[in-house]
C-alpha positions in Angstrom: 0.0 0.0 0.0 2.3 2.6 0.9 4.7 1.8 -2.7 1.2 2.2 -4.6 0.6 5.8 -2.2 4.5 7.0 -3.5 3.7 6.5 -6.8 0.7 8.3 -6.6 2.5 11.1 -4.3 5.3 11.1 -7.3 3.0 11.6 -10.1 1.4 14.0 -8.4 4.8 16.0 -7.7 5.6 15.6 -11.7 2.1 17.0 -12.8 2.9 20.1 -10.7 6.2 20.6 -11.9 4.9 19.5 -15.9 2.3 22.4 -15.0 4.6 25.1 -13.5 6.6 24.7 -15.9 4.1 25.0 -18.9 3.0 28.4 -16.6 6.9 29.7 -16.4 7.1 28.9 -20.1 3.9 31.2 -21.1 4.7 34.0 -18.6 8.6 34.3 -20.4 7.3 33.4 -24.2 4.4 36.8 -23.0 7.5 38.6 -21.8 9.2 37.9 -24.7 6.6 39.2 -26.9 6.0 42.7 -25.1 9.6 43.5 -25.3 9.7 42.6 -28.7 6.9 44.8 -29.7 7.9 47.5 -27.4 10.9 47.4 -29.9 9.4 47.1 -33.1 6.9 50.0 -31.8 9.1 52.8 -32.1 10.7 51.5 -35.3 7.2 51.4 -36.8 6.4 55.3 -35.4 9.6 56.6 -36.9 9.0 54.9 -40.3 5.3 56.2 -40.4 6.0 59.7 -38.8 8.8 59.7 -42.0 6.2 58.7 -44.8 3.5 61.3 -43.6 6.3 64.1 -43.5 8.2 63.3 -46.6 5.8 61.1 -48.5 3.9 64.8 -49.4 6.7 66.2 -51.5 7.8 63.0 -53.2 8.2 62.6 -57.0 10.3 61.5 -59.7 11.9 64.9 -59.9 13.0 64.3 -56.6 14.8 61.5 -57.6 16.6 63.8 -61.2 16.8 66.9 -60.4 19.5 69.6 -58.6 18.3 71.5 -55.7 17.2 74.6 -56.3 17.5 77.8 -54.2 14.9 78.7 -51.0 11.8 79.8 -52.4 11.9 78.2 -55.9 9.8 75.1 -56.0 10.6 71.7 -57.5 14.4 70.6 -57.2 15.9 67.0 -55.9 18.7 65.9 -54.1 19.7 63.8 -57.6 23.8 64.9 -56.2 23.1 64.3 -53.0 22.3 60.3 -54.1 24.9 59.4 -56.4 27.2 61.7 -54.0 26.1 58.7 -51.2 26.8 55.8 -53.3 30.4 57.0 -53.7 31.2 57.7 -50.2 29.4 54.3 -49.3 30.7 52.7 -52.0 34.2 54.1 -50.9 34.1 53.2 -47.5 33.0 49.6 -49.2 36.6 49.8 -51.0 38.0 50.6 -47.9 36.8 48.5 -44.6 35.1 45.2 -46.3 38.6 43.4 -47.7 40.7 44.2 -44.7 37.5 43.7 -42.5 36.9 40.4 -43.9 40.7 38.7 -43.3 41.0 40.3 -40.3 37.7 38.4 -39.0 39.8 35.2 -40.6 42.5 35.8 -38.9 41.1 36.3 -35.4 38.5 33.1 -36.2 41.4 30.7 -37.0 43.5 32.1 -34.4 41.4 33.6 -31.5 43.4 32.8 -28.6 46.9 34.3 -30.2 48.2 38.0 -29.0 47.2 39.4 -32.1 43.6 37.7 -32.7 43.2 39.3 -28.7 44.2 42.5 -29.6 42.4 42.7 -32.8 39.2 42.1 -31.0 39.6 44.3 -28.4 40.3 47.2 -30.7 37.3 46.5 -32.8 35.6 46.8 -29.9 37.1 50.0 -28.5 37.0 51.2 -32.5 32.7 50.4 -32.4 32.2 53.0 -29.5 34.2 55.8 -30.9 31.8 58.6 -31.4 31.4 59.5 -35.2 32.1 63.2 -34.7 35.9 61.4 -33.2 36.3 59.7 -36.6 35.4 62.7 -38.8 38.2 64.7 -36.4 40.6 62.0 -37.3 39.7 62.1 -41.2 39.8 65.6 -41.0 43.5 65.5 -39.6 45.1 62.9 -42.0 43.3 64.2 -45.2 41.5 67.4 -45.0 44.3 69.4 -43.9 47.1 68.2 -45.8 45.3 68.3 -49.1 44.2 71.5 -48.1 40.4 71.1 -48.8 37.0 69.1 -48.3 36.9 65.4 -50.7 34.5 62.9 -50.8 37.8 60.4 -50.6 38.1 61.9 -46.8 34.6 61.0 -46.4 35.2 57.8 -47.6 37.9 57.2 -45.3 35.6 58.2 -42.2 33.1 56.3 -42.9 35.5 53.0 -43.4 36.9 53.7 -40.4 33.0 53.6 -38.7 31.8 50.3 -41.1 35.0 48.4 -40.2 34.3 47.0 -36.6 31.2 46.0 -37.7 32.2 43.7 -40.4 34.9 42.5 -38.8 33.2 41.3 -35.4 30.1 40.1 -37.5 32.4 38.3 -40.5 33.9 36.5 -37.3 31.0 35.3 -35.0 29.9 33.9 -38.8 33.0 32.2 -39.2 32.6 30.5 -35.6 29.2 28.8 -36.5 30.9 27.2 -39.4 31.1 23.5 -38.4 35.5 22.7 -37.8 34.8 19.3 -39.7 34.6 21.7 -42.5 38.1 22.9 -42.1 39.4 20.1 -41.0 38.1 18.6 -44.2 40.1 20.7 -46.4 43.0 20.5 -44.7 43.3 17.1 -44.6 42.4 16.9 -48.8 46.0 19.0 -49.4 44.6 22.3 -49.2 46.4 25.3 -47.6 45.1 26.8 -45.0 44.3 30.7 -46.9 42.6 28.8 -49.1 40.1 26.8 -46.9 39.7 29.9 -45.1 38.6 31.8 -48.4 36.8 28.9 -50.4 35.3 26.6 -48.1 34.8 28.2 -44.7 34.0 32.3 -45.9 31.3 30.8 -48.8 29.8 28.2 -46.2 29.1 32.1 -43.8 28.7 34.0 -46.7 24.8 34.9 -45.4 25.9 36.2 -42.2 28.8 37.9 -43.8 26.7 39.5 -46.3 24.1 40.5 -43.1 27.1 42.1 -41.2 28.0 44.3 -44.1 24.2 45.2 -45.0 24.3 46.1 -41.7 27.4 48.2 -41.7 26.4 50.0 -44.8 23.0 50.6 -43.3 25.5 52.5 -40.5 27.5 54.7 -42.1 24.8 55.9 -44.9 22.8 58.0 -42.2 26.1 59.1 -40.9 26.3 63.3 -41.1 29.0 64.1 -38.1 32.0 63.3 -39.9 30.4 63.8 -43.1 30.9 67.7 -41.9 34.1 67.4 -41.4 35.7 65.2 -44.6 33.0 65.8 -47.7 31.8 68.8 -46.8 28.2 68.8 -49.0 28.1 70.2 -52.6 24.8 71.4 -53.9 26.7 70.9 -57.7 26.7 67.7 -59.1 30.1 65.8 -58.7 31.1 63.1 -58.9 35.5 64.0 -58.6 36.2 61.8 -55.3 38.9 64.4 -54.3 36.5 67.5 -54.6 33.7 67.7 -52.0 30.7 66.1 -52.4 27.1 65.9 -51.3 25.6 63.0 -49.1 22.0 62.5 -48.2 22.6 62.7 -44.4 24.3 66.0 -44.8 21.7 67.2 -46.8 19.3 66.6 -44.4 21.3 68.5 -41.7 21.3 71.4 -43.9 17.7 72.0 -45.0 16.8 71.0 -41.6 19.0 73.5 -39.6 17.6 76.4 -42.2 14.8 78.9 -41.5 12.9 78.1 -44.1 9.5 76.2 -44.1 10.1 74.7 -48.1 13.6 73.4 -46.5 12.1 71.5 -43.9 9.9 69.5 -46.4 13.2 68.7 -48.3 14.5 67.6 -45.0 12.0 65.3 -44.4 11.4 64.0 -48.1 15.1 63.4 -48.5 15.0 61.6 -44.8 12.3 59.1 -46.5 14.6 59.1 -49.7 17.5 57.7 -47.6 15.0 54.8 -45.5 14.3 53.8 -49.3 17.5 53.5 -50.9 18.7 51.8 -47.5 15.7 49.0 -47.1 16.4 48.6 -51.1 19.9 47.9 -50.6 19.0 45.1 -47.6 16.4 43.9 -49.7 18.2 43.2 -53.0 21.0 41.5 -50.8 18.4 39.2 -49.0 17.3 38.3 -52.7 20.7 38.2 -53.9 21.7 35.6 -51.1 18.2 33.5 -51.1 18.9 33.0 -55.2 22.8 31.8 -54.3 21.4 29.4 -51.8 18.9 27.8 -54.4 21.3 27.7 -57.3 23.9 25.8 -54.9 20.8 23.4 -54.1 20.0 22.9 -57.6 23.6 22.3 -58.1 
């Protein structure tokens, strides 16, 4: 009798616990959910806020045209776009080669004095303050040369993109399975070359993500923007002449007394979310369409 009463007693304890824990697991997964939509929430404000602001003065020409002085309507921020695309393509040039075999580096060697000190100065690197890096750019470039160039800009912003690729390339590199590597290495191949054709295409998503992500950065970057490229409301596209930027062109019309300004402001603010979400998008695309050719092959 009392064998058949402990058995009772235990299944009685494991239905309490099986309970409690389906309560814990409910309460956390509701927790979960209200911080996720107390961050999505303000995301959502900002993008809609944008839209209603900027979505008014919107058009093709916007896309074209030159800007054109206070109190004339019409105009575009045409310079100010391409001008981006070669500062962001620049600091492209500049952080995501080095960024990327630096993150190889400190993922085949993490523990050596160099793979320590290379991640401990990315990390320093990600919390300098922008307005810091434009100083710097500023220094090295500006001065000697004499005057304002979209190559200084380029360098600022590569400077701000580079810890990001480099900590995100590696973290990829990490969740690479080692029997991939050791794969390789055991079929004759060197060691650069596992690391560049069998271990960086097998991460080649995440890598992708960490430079969307990075580009996504320094493209609403204006602080050192000030201080290397300088803004241009000419179209030009000489790398080593200063050159327009959305973000700086948004800090300009929106720092001006005038009411026709501060609608450019705010349309070229929702010009900047576009060209940014395009970017992430056609990458997401461009990786899904990899993936599927690799599974047809």
């Amino acid at each position: 009798m009392s064998v058949a009463v402990g058995r009772v007693a235990l299944q009685a304890r494991r239905r309490r616990r099986f309970w409690l824990r389906r309560a814990v697991n409910s309460v956390m997964l509701g927790l979960t959910g209200l911080a996720a939509l107390a961050a999505t929430v303000p995301l959502v404000w900002i993008l809609v806020y944008v839209i209603q602001q900027g979505g008014r003065f919107l058009s093709l020409d916007f896309f074209t045209r030159l800007p054109t002085p206070v109190g004339v309507p019409g105009g575009g921020v045409s310079n100010a776009i391409v001008g981006s695309a070669i500062l962001v393509g620049l600091a492209c040039l500049f952080s995501i080669p080095p960024g990327i075999l630096a993150a190889i580096y400190a993922a085949a060697r993490p523990n050596t004095p160099l793979g320590v000190a290379l991640r401990f100065g990315t990390d320093v690197l990600s919390g300098v303050p922008s307005i810091v890096v434009g100083i710097f750019a500023y220094t090295i470039l500006v001065l000697p040369m004499k005057h304002f160039s979209a190559l200084a800009g380029g360098l600022a912003l590569a400077v701000i993109m580079l810890p990001t690729v480099v900590r995100t390339t590696e973290e990829m590199l990490k969740l690479v399975p080692g029997g991939l590597r050791e794969a390789s290495l055991a079929l004759g191949a060197p060691e650069w070359r596992t690391s560049l054709q069998v271990m960086l295409p097998a991460a080649l998503e995440g890598v992708i993500t960490g430079v969307m992500l990075g580009i996504a950065r320094v493209a609403g970057e204006a602080a050192p923007l000030m201080l290397t490229s300088f803004g241009n409301p000419f179209w030009n596209t000489d790398i080593t002449q200063p050159m327009a930027a959305l973000p700086h062109t948004i800090f300009v019309y929106a720092i001006a007394p005038y009411k026709d300004w501060h609608d450019k402001a705010w349309t070229t603010a929702l010009v900047l979310i576009i060209l940014v979400l395009g970017l992430n998008v056609a990458a997401r695309l461009l990786v899904g369409w990899r993936q599927r050719q690799l599974r047809g092959a």
